[in-house]
KEKE-3310 file (N, C-alpha, C; in steps of 0.2 Angstrom, whole numbers, plus 5000, padded with zeros to 4 digits):
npx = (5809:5826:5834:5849:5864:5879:5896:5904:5901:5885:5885:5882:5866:5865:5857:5858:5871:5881:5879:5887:5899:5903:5902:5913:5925:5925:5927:5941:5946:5944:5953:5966:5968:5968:5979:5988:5990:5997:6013:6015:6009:6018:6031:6029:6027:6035:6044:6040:6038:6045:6057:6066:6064:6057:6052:6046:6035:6026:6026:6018:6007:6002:6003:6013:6026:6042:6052:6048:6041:6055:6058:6049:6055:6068:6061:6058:6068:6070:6058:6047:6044:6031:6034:6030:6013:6001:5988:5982:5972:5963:5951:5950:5956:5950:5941:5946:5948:5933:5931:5941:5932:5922:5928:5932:5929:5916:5919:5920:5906:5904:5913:5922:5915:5921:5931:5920:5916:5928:5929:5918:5920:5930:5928:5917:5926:5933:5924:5922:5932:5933:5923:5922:5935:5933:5924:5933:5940:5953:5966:5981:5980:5969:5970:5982:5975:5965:5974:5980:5972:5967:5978:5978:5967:5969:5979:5970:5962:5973:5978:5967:5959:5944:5936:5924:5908:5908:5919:5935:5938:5946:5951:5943:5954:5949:5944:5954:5962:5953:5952:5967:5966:5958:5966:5978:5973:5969:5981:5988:5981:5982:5997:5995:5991:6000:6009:6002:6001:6016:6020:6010:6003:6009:6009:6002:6007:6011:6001:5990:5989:5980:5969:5968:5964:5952:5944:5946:5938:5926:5922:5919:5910:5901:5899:5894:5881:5875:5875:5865:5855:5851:5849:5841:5843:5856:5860:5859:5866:5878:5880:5881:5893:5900:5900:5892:5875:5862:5851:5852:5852:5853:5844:5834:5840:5838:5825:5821:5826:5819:5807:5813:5816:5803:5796:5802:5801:5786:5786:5792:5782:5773:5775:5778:5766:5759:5764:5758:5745:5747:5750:5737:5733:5740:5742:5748:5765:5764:5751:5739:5730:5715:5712:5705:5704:5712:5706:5693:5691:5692:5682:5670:5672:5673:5659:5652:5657:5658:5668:5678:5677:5677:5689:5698:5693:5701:5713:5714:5707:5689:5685:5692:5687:5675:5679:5682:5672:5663:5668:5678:5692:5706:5716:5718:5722:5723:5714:5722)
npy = (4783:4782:4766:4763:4762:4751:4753:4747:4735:4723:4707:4696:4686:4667:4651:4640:4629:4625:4636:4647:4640:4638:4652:4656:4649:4655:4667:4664:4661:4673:4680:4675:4674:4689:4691:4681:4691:4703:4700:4703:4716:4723:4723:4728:4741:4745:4747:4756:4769:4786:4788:4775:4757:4764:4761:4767:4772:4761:4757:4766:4767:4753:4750:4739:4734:4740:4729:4718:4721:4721:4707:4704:4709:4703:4691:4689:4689:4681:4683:4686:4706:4715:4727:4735:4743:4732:4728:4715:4703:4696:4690:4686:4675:4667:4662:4653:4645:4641:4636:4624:4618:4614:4606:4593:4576:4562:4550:4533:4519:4512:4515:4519:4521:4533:4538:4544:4553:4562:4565:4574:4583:4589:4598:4604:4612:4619:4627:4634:4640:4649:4658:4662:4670:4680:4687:4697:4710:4718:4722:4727:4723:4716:4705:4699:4698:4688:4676:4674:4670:4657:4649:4647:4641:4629:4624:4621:4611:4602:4599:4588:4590:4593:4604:4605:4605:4595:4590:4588:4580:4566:4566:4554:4543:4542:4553:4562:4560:4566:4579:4582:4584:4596:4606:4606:4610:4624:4627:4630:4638:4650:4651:4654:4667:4673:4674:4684:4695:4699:4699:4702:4704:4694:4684:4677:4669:4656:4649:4635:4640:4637:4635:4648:4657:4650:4654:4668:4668:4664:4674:4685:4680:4678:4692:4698:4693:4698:4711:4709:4708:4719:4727:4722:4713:4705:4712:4724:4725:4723:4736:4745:4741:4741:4757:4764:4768:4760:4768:4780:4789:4791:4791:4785:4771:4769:4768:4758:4748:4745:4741:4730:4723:4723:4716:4703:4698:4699:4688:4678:4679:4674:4661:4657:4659:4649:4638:4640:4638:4624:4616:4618:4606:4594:4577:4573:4566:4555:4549:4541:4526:4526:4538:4552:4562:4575:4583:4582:4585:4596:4602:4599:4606:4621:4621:4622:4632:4650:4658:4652:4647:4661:4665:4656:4658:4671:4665:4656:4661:4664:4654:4641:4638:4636:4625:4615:4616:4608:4597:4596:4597:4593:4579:4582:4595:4614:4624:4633)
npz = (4319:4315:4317:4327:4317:4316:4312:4307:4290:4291:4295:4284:4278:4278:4270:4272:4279:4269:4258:4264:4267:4252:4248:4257:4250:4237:4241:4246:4233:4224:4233:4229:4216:4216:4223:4214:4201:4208:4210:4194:4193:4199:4196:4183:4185:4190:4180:4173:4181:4184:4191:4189:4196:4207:4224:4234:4228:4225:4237:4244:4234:4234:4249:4251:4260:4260:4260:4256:4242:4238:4238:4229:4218:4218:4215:4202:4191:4180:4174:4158:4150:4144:4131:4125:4121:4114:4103:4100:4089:4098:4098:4085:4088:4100:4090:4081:4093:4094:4081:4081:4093:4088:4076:4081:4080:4086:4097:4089:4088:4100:4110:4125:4138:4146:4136:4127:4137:4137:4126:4128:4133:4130:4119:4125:4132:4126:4118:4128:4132:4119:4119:4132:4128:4115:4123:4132:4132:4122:4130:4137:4153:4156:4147:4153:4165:4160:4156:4169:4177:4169:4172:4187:4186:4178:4188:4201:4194:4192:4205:4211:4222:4228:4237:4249:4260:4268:4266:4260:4246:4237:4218:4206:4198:4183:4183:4187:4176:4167:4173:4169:4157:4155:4160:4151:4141:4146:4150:4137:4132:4142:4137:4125:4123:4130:4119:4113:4121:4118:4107:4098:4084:4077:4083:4079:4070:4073:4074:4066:4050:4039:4048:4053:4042:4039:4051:4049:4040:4043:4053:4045:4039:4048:4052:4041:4042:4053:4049:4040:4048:4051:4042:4031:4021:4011:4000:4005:4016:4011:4004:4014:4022:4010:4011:4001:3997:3990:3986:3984:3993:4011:4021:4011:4009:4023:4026:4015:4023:4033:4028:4025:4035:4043:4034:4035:4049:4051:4043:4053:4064:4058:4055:4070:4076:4068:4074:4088:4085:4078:4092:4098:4093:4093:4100:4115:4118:4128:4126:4132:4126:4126:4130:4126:4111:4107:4098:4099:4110:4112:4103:4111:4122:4113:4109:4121:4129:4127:4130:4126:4113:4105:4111:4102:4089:4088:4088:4078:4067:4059:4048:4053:4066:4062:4055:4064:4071:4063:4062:4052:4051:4041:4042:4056:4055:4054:4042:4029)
capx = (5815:5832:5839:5857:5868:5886:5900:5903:5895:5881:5886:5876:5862:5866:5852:5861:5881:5883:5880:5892:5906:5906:5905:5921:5927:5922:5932:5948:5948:5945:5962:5972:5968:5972:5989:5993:5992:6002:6018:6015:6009:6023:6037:6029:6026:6044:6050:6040:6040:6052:6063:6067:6064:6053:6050:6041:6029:6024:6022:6012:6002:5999:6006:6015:6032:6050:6055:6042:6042:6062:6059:6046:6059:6071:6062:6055:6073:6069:6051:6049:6043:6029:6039:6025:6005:5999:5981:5981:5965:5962:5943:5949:5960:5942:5934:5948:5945:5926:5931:5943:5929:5917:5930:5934:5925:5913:5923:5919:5902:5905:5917:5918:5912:5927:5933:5916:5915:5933:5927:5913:5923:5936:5924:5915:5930:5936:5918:5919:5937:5931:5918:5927:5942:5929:5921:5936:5942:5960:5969:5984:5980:5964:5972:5985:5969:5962:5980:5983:5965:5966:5983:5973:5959:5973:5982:5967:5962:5978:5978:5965:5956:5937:5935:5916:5907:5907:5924:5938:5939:5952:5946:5945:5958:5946:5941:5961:5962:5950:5956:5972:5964:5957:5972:5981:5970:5969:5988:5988:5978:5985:6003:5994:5988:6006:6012:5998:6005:6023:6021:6006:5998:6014:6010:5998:6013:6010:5995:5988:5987:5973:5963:5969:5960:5946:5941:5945:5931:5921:5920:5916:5901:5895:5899:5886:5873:5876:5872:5860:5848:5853:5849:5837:5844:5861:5863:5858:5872:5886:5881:5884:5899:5906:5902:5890:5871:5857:5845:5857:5854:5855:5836:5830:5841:5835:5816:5819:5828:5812:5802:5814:5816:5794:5794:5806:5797:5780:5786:5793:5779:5768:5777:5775:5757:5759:5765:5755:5740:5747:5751:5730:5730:5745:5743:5755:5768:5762:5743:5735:5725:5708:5711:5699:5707:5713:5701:5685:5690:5689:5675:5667:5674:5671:5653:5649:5660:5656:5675:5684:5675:5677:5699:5699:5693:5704:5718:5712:5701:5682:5684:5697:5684:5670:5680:5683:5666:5660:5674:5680:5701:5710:5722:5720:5726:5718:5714:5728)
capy = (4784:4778:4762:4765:4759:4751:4757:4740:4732:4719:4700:4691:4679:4661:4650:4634:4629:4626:4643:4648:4637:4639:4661:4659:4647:4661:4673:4662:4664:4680:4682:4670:4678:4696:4689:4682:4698:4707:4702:4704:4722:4730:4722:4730:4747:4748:4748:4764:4777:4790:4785:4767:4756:4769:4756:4772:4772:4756:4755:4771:4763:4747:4748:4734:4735:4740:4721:4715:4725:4721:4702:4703:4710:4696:4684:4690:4688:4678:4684:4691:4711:4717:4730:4740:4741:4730:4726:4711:4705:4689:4690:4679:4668:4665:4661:4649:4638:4638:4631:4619:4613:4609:4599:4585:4569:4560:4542:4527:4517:4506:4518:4515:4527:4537:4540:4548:4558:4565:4569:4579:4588:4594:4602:4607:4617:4622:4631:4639:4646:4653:4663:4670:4675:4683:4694:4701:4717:4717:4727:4724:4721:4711:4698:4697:4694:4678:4672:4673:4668:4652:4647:4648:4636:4624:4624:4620:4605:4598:4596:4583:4590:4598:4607:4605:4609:4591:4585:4589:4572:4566:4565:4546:4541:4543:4561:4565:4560:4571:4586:4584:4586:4602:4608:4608:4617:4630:4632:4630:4646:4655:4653:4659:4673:4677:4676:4688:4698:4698:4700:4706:4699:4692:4678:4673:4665:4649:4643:4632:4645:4636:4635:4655:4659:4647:4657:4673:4669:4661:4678:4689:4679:4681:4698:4697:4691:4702:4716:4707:4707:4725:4730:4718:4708:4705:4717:4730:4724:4725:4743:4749:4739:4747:4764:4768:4768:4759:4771:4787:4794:4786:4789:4779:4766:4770:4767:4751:4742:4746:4738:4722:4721:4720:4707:4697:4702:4696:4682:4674:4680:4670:4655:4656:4656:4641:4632:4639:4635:4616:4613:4613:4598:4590:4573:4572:4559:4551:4549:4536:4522:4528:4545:4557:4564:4581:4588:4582:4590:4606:4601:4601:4613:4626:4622:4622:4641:4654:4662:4647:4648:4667:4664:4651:4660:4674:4659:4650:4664:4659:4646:4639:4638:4633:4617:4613:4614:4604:4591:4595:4596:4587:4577:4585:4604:4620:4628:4635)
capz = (4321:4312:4320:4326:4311:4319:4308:4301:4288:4293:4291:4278:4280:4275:4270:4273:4281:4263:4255:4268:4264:4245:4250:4259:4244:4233:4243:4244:4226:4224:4236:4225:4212:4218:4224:4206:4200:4213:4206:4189:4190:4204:4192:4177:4188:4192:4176:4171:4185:4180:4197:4189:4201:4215:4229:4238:4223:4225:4244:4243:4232:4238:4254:4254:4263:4257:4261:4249:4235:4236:4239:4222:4212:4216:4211:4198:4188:4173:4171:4154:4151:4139:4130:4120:4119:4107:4104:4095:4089:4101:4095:4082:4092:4099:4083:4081:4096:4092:4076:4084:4095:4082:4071:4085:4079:4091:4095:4086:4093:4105:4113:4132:4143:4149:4130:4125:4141:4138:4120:4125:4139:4125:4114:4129:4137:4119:4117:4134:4129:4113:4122:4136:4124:4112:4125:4134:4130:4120:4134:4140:4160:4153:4144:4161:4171:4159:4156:4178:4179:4167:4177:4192:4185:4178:4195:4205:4191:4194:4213:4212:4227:4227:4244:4249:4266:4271:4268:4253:4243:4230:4213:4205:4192:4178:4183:4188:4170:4162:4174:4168:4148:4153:4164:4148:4137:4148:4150:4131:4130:4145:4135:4118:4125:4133:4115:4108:4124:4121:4102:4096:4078:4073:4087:4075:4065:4079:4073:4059:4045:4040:4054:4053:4037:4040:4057:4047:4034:4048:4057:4040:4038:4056:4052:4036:4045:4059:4043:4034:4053:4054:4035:4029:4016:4009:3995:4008:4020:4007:4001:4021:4022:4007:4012:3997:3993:3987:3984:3983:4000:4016:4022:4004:4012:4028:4024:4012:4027:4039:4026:4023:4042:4047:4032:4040:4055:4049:4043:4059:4068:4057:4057:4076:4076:4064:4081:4092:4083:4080:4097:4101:4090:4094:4104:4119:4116:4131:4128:4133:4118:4130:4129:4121:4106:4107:4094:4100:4117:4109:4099:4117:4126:4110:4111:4129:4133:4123:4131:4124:4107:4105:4110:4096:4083:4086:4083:4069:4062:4060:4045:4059:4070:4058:4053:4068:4074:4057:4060:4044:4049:4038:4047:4061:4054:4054:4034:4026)
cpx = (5820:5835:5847:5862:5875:5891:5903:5899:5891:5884:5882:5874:5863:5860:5853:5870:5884:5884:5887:5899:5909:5907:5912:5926:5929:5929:5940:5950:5950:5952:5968:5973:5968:5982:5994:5995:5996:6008:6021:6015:6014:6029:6035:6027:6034:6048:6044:6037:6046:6055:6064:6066:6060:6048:6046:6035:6023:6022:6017:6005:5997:5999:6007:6022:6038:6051:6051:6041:6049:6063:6053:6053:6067:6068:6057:6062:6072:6062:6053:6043:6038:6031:6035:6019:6005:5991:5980:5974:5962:5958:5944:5953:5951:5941:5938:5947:5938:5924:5935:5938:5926:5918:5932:5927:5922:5920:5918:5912:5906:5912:5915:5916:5917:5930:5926:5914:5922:5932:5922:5916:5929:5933:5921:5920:5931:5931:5916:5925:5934:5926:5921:5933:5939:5926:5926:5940:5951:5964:5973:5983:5972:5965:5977:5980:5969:5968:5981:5976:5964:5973:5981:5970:5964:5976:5978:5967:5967:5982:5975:5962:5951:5938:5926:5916:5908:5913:5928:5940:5943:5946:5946:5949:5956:5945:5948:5964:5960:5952:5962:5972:5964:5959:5975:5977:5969:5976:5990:5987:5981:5992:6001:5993:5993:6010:6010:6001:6010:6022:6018:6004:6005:6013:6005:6002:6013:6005:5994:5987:5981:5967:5962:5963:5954:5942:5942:5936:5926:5917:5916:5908:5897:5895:5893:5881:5871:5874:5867:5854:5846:5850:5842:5838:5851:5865:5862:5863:5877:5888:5883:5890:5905:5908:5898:5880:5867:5855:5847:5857:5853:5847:5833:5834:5838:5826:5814:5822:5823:5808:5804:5815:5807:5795:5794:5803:5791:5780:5788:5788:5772:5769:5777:5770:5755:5758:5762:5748:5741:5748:5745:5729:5733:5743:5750:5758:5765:5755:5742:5729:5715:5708:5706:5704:5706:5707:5694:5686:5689:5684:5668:5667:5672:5663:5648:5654:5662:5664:5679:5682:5677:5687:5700:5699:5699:5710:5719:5710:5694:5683:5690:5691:5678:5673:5681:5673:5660:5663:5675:5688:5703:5716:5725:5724:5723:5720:5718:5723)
cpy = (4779:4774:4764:4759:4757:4753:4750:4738:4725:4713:4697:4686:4674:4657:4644:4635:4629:4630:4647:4648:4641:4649:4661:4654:4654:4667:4670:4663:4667:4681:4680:4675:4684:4694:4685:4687:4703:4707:4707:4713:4729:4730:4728:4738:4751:4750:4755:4768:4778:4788:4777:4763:4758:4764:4762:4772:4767:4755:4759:4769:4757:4745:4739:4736:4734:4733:4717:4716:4724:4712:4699:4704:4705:4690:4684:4692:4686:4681:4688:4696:4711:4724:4736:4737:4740:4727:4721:4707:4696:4686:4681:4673:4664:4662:4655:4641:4636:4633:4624:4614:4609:4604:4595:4581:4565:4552:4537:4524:4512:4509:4517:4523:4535:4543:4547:4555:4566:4567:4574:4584:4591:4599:4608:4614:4622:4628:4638:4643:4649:4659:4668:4675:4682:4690:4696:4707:4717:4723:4724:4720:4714:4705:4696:4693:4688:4675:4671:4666:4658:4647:4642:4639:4629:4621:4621:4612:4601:4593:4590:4582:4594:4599:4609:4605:4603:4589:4589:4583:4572:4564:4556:4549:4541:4551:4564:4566:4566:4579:4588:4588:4593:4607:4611:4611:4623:4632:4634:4638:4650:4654:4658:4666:4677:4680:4682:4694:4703:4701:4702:4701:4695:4683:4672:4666:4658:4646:4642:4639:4644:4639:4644:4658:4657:4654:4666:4675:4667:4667:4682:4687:4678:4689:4701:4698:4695:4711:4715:4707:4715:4729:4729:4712:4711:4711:4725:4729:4725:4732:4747:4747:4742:4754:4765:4766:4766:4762:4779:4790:4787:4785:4787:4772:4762:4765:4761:4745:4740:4741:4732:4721:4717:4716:4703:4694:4699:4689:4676:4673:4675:4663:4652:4654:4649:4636:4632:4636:4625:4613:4610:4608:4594:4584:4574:4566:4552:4548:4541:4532:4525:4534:4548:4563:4573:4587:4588:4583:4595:4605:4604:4604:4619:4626:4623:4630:4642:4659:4658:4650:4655:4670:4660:4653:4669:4669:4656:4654:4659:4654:4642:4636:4634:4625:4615:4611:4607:4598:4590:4597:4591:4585:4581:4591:4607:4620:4631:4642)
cpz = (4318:4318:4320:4319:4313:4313:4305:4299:4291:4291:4287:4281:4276:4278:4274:4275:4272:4259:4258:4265:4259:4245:4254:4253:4238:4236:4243:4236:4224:4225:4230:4218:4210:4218:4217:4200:4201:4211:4199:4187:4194:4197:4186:4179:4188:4187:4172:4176:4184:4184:4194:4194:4207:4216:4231:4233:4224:4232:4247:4242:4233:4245:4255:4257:4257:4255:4254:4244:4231:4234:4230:4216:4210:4215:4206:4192:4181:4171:4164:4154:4143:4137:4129:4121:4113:4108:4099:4095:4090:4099:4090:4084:4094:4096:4082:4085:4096:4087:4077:4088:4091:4078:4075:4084:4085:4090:4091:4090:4095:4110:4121:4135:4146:4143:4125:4129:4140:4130:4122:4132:4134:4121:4119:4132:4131:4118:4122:4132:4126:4116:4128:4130:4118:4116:4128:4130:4128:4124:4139:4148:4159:4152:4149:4165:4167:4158:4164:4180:4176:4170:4182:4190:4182:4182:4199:4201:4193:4201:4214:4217:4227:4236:4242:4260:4271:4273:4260:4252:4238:4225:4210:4198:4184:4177:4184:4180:4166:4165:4170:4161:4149:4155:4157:4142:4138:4149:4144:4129:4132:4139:4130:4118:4126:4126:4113:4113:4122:4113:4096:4090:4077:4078:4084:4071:4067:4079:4068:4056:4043:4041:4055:4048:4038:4045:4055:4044:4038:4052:4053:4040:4043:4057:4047:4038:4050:4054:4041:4041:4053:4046:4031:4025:4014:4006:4000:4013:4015:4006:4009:4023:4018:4008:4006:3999:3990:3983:3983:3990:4007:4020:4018:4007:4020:4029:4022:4017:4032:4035:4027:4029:4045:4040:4033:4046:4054:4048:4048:4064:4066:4058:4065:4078:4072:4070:4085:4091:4081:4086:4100:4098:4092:4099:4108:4117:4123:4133:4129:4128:4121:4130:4126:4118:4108:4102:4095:4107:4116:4106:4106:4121:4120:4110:4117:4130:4125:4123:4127:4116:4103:4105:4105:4090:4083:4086:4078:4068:4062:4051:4048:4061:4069:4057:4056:4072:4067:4057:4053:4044:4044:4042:4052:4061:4052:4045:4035:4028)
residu = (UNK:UNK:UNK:UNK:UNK:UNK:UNK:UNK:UNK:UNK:UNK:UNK:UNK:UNK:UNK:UNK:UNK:UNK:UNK:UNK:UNK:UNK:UNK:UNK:UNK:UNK:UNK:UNK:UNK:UNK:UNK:UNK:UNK:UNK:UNK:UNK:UNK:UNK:UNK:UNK:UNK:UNK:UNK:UNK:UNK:UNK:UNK:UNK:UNK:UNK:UNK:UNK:UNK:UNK:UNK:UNK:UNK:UNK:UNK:UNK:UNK:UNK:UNK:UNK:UNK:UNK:UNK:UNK:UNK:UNK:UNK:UNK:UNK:UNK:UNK:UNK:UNK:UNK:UNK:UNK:UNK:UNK:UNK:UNK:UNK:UNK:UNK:UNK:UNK:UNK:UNK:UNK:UNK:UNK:UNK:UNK:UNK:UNK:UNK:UNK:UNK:UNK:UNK:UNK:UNK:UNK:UNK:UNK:UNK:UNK:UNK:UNK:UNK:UNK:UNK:UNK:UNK:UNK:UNK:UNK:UNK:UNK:UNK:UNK:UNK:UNK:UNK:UNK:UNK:UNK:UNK:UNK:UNK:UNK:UNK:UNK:UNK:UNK:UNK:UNK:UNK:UNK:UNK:UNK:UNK:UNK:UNK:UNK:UNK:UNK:UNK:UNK:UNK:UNK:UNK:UNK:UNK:UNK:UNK:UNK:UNK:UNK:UNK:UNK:UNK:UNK:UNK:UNK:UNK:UNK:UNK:UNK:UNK:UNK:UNK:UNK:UNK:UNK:UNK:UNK:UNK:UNK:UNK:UNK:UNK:UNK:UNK:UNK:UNK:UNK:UNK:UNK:UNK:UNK:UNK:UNK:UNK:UNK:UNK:UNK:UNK:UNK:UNK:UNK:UNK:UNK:UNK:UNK:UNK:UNK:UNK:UNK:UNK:UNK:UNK:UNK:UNK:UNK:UNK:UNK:UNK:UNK:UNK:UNK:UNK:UNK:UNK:UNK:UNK:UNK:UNK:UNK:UNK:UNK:UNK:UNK:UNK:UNK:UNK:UNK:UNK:UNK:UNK:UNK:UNK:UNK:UNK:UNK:UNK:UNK:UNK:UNK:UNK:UNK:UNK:UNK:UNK:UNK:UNK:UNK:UNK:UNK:UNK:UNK:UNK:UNK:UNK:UNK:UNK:UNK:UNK:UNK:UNK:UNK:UNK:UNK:UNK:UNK:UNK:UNK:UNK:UNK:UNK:UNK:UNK:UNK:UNK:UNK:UNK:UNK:UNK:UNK:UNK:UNK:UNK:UNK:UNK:UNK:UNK:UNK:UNK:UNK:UNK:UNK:UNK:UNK:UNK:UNK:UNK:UNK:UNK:UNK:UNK:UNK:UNK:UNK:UNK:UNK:UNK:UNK:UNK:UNK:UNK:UNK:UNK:UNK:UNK:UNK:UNK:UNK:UNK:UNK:UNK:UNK:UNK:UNK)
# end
């Protein structure tokens, strides 16, 4: 028989008060960042339904009240408006900040503590940019969401308060510091983002030209290689990049990249086995000077079980097996 079901949903099990917490943490966020949103998309509503302005549209839709809908649009006076869809190609703003993290120089030695933490939280944050910016999808309400969203995450940094289950504690003067680093790279972004918003490729015009080109030519050759996995080799990646032919037809190209793929294939899989097969010889780094060497354990393990002996040589093959039973490794490594 079916248990009666109540017509709310069931409240969740929590393991510990802490899981708890951080789930209604979690959900405070969430709100926050619903409600940053909110303006952004009634004001940008209002200005296309055919009624200019149609407050009923809005309160339909969202149900929020006349009064509020009226009380957004006053204060939403100086915001500015994205005029036209533009799909500008953030990807490589991305590629940018990846390359901006990787050029910041470690500090000097004998740097103190604080200075090398705040070099490896720059690079760090830089690297996590690069990544989100890379995968988000170049669509207007998109990049609105990580531009609100990295706002957000600069806004909370800058408080200088963690909220935890036991108590919300201020941060120390060292970590107010490094918040503040990673506050403004994140507002850094959100503006950039607003520019590529507002004005499409041309907001490119704002950054190192350089650094532009670089992250251009940086891309192409993760694009290469991204052909050369898919192809097999180089000169087969170009001829599908131009649009032409190797081998005249597209199943001769077809056929020859199957081959140069399982070579490559082969070849990786055998260098694996290289490892796996050097690992039984390997001393651990922490052996002991009374230890019993790795080789003459197997020496005596392959001669006392006939299962061990029998897994071995399909590893090493039987002259593997043989040398090993002859003590004839040379410096402890299986034959070639």
């Amino acid at each position: 028989m079916t248990p009666d079901v109540p017509p709310q949903a069931p409240a969740p099990y929590f393991d510990h008060p802490e899981q708890a917490y951080d789930a209604l943490l979690e959900w405070r966020r969430e709100s926050e960042r619903l409600a940053d949103l909110r303006d952004p998309l009634v004001l940008g509503a209002l200005r296309v339904f055919p009624d200019h302005g149609d407050v009923s549209k809005v309160n339909n839709a969202t149900g929020l009240s006349r009064s509020t809908v009226r009380r957004i649009v006053e204060s939403g006076g100086t915001r500015r408006y994205v005029d036209e869809a533009r799909f500008p190609d953030v990807a490589l703003y991305g590629q940018m900040l990846g390359l901006e993290s990787a050029k910041i120089t470690p500090p000097a030695s004998g740097a103190d503590e604080e200075t090398f933490i705040a070099y490896k939280v720059e690079r760090t944050v830089l690297h996590s940019l690069s990544v989100r910016i890379r995968e988000v999808v170049a669509d207007e309400l998109e990049l609105l969401k990580l531009s609100l969203d990295l706002r957000r995450e600069a806004s909370d940094l800058r408080s200088g308060v963690t909220e935890t289950y036991e108590a919300a504690y201020e941060q120390t003067p060292s970590s107010l510091r490094a918040n503040a680093a990673v506050a403004e790279l994140l507002e850094r972004t959100a503006l950039q983002i607003d520019q590529f918003r507002l004005r499409g490729e041309e907001a490119f015009d704002d950054l190192d030209p350089a650094l532009v080109a670089e992250a251009e030519a940086s891309r192409a050759a993760d694009h290469l290689q991204t052909m050369i996995e898919f192809t097999g080799n180089e000169r087969y990646a170009n001829a599908m990049r131009e649009g032409r032919s190797v081998h005249g037809t597209r199943e001769r190209d077809d056929a020859a990249s199957r081959v140069l793929i399982a070579a490559r294939r082969v070849t990786e899989l055998q260098a694996e086995i290289a490892k796996i097969r050097d690992v039984l010889l390997l001393e651990p780094e922490d052996a002991e000077v009374d230890e019993e060497p790795r080789v003459q354990a197997l020496q005596a393990v392959v001669a006392a079980d006939p299962d061990v002996r029998e897994a071995l040589e399909q590893v090493v093959g039987a002259s593997g097996l043989q040398a090993l039973i002859d003590g004839k490794l040379e410096d402890s490594r299986w034959p070639a």
